[in-house]
C-alpha positions in Angstrom: 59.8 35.2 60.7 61.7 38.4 61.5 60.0 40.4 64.8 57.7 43.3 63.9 57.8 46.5 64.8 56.7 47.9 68.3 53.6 49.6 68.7 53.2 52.4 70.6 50.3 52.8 73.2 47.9 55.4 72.7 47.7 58.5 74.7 44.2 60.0 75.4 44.7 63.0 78.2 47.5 61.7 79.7 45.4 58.4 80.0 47.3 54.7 78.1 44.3 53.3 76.9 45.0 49.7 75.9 42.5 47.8 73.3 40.7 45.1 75.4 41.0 41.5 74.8 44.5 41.9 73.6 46.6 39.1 75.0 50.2 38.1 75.2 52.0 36.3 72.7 50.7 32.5 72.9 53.6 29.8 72.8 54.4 27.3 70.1 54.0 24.1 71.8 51.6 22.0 70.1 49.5 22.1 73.1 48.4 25.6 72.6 46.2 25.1 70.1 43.5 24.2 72.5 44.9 25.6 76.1 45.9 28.9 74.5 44.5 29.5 71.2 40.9 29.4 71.4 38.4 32.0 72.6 39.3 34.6 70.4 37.3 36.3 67.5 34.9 38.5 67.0 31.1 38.5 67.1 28.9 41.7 65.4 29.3 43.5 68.3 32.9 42.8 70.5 35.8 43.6 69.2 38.4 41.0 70.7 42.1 40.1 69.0 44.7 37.2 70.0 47.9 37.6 69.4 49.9 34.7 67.8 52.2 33.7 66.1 52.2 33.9 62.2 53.5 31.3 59.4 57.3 30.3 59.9 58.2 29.9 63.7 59.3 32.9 65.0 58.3 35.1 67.6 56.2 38.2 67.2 55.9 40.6 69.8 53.1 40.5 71.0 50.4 44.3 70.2 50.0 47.0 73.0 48.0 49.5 71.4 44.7 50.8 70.6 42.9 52.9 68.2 40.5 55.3 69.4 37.4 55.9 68.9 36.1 59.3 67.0 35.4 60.3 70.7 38.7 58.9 72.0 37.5 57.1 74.4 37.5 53.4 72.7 39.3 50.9 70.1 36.8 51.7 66.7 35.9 48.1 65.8 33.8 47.2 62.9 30.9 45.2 63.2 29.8 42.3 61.4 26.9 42.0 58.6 24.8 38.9 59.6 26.4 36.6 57.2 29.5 37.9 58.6 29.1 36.9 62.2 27.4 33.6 61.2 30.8 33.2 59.1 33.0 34.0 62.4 31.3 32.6 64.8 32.0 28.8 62.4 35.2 30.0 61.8 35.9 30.2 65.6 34.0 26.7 66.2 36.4 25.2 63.4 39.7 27.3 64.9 39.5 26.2 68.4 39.5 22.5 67.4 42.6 22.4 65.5 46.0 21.4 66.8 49.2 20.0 65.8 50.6 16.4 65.4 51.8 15.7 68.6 54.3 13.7 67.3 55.6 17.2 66.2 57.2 17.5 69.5 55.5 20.9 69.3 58.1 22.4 67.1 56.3 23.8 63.9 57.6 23.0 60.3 56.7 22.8 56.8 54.8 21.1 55.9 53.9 18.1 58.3 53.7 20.3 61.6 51.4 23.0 61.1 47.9 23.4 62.3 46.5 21.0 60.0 44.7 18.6 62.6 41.6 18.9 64.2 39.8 16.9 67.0 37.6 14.9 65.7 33.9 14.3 66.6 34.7 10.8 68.2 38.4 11.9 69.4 39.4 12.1 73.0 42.5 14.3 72.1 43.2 16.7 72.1 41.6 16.6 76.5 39.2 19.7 77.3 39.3 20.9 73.4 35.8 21.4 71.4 35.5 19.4 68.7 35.7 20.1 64.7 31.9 20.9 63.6 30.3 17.9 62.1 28.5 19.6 59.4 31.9 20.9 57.9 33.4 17.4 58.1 30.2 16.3 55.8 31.1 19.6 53.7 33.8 18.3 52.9 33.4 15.0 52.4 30.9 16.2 49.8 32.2 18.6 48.0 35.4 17.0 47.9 35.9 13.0 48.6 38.7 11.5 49.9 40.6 14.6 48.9 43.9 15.1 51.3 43.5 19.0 51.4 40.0 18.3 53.5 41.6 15.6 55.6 42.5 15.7 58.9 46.1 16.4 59.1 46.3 18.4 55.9 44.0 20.5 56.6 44.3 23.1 54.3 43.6 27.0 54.4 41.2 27.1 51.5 39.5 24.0 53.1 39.4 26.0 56.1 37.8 29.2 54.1 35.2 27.5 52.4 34.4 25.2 55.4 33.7 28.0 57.5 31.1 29.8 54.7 29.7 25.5 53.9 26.7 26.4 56.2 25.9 29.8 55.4 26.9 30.8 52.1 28.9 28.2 50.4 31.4 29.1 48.0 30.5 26.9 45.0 33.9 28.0 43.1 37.4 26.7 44.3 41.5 27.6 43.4 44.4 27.6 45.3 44.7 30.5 48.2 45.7 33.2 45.7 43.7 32.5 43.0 40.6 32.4 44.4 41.1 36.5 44.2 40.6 35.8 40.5 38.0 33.2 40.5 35.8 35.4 42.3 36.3 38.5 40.5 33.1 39.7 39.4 31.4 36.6 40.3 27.6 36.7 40.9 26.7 37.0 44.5 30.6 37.7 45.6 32.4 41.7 45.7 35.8 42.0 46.2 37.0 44.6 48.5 41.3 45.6 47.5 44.0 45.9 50.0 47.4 45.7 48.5 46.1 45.1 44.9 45.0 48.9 44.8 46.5 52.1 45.0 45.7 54.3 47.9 42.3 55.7 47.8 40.7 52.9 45.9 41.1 50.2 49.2 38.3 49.3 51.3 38.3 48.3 55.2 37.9 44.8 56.0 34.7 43.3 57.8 34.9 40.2 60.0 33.8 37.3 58.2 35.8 38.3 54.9 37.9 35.7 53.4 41.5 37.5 53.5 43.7 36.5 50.5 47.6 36.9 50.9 49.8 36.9 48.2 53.4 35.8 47.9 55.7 34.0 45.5 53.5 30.7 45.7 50.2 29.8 45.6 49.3 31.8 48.6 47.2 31.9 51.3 44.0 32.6 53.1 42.0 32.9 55.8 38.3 34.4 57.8 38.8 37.8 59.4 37.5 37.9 62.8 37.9 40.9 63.7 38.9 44.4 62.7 40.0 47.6 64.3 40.3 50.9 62.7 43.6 52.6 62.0 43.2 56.7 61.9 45.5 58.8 59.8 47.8 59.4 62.4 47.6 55.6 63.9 47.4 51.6 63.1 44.7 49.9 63.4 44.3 45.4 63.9 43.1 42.8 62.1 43.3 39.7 63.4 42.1 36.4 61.5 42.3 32.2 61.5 43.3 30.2 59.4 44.7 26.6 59.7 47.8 25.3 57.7 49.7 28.0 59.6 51.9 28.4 62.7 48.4 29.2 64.8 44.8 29.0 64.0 44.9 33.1 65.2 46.9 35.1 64.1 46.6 39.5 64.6 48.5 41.8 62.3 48.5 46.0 62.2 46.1 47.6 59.8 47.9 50.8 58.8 46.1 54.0 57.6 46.9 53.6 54.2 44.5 50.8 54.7 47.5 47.8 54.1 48.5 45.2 56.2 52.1 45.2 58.1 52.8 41.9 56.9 56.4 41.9 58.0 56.3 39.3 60.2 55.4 37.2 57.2 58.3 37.9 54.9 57.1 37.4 51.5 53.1 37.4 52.0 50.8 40.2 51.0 47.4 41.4 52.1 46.1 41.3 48.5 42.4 42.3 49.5 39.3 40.4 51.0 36.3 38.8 49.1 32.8 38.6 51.0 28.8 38.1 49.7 27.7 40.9 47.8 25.7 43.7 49.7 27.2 41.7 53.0 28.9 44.7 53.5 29.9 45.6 57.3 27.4 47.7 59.4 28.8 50.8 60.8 31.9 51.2 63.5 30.7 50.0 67.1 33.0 50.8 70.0 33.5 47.3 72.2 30.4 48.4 74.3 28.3 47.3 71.4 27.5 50.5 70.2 27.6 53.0 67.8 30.5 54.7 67.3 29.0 57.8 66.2 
């Protein structure tokens, strides 16, 4: 996908402040999945980001900024409800096991070399990486038997989605990545918070744990947002989410003021909005000390 746009670092006194836990662009080499692409995320009080690589193979570039806190002294992060961080912290279990086929060569492409594998319970490879959670593998097997888009190897990103809420609030209802916006559209127990679907004004801020729907010319995609820093008015903000069937399990875009996602490094893909348990809403802001914000 085409590079996106620098970011500049924030000034605060004369002071660069750079947003902890940032890290540098991981490689593409199938390999990476498990030496390079776990430990990120987000718990209901840290605020961390990894910067990968997004859907179609190219490079991104990767984020040096930050967005300060009201006091301007820290990255504004938002913290997690409890269903929320229960949702991340499987989604991060589930994201850290995946790879890609080895027999890849560990060049990406669609649709046989993406992150669609994970290591198995009884699987040696990939060597040193956690293994897939059991309880999701049993998910799917019942919700879903002998169905390819649960299977290892084609993995898919709604699999991925609903796997990661299959032990704490299961989402009974299924589509493809898009339409799930409209399944869950007023659906009892579920709210629907807009990104790109609104006009400015009516979008709300993403919370880690949401299920992040894109929208492009297909059927879409989605993933679990991990983490979430604050744009201002004057500066972007990060979200950074997983996902498998892409080009990483992690991948971190800008959140920009008007409360949209820079999606350019995904040509064709929008942030349509994010759909979490009703009144699961996010607490308030916490800088990455843990604390309040304000």
């Amino acid at each position: 996908m085409s590079s996106s746009r620098k970011v500049l670092m924030a000034m605060a006194g004369g002071v660069v402040i750079l947003l902890l836990a940032f890290v540098a662009l991981t490689g593409m080499s199938a390999s990476f999945a498990w030496t390079e692409g776990g430990g990120y995320g987000s718990g209901s009080d840290i605020c961390q980001s990894a910067t990968t690589t997004p859907d179609t193979g190219f490079p991104t570039p990767g984020i040096a900024g930050t967005t300060p806190s009201p006091t301007g002294t820290a990255p504004t992060c938002v913290s997690a409800s409890k269903v929320g961080a229960q949702v991340v912290a499987l989604a991060k279990a589930m994201a850290d096991a995946l790879y890609v086929n080895p027999a890849c060569g560990g060049h990406l492409s669609y649709p046989d070399c993406y992150y669609t594998w994970y290591k198995a319970p009884d699987s040696l490879y990939p060597p040193g990486a956690p293994t897939f959670p059991q309880a999701v593998i049993q998910y799917g097997e019942q919700v879903c038997p002998s169905c390819s888009a649960w299977a290892n190897g084609t993995y898919q990103c709604v699999s991925f989605v609903r796997g990661a809420y299959s032990q704490v609030y299961p989402m009974t209802l299924t589509a493809n990545a898009f339409d799930l916006w409209a399944t869950y559209a007023g659906q009892p127990g579920w709210q629907e918070i807009p990104g790109a679907s609104a006009p400015p004004g009516q979008r709300g801020i993403p919370a880690p744990g949401d299920v992040v729907i894109f929208k492009d010319a297909g059927i879409g995609h989605a993933g679990i947002v991990m983490s979430v820093v604050l744009p201002t008015a004057t500066m972007d903000g990060v979200i950074t989410f997983s996902n498998s069937n892409s080009v990483s399990p992690y991948t971190t875009m800008l959140l920009l003021p008007d409360l949209t996602v820079d999606t350019s490094s995904w040509p064709g893909y929008t942030v349509w909005g994010y759909i979490r348990p009703a009144g699961a809403a996010s607490a308030q802001p916490v800088t990455p000390s843990g604390q309040p914000s304000s």
